[in-house]
C-alpha positions, 0 to 999 in steps of 0.5 A: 100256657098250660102246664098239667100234663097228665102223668103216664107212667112210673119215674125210675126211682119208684120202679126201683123202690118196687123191685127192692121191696119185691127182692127183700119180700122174696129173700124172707120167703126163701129164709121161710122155706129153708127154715121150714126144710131144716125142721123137716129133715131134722123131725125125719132123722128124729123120727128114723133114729127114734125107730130104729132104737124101739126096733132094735129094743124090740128084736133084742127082746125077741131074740133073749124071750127065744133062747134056744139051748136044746140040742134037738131044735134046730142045725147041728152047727148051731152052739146050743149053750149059752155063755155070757160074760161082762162083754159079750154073749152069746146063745141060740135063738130063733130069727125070722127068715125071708119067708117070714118063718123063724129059723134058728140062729146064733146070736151075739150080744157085745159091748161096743165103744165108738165114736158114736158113743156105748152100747151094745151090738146085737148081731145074728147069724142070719144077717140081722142087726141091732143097736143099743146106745146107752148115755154113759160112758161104760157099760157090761152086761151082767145075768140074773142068776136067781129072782129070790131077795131081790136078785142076784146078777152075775158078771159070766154065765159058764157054757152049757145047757143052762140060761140066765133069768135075764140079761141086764145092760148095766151103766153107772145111770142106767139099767135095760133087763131082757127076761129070757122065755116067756114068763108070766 
């Protein structure tokens, strides 16, 4: 009697050995793929945050290279004066409008301290906004008064028609100047 059946099939052990191999092989892919989702919402929020700081600088920029004191430029309800101390600032400048044009705006500049650290708020009065962290713990605004010998910055700016060369974001690390007008 013969006793060599051929064999047709797989023995449940072997059935399960394939299973659990296919389960681990898809329990890595999966770890793969949550690894890679985290990197690239981590790389977008890099990403937002790092723009929204470059734009922030940039209308803050845009905002001091515009001050506005001139009494005909623009509404009457507009204060055309700056004045600025250790905290805050405020002045006139020009905003772009939802047509694209600018308009003149009031602008105030202060410092902020908060749960998501210091810096400085820049809002307008035509509803725009903008952020300027610093990584210090304290900071204040100071204004440059005169460029000769190195410069000479001043804690306040007294109301009136006159404007800094400057406003600086002091911090006991750090130092961010915005010229004020177009110069050179």
């Amino acid at each position: 009697m013969r006793t060599d059946i051929a064999r047709t099939g797989f023995t449940l052990l072997e059935v399960l050995v394939a299973v659990m191999i296919a389960a681990m092989l898809l329990l890595s892919a999966d770890a793969v793929f949550e690894q890679l989702a985290s990197s690239r919402d981590d790389t977008a929020r890099s990403s937002v945050t790092r723009d929204r700081l470059q734009n922030s600088d940039a209308l803050v920029k845009s905002w001091v290279r515009q001050i506005d004191v001139s009494p005909t430029a623009g509404p009457a309800s507009l204060p055309h004066a700056f004045v600025g101390d250790a905290s805050e600032s405020r002045f006139t400048s020009w905003c772009v409008a939802a047509g694209g044009w600018e308009q003149a705006c009031a602008v105030s500049l202060h410092t902020v301290a908060d749960s998501t650290g210091v810096g400085v708020v820049a809002v307008s009065s035509a509803g725009d906004s903008a952020r300027i962290q610093m990584r210090d713990s304290t900071i204040a605004l100071r204004y440059l008064s005169d460029a000769a010998n190195g410069g000479h910055w001043v804690v306040s700016w007294p109301s009136g028609p006159t404007v800094p060369l400057a406003i600086g974001i002091v911090s006991p690390s750090d130092t961010i100047v915005y010229r004020v007008g177009a110069r050179g």
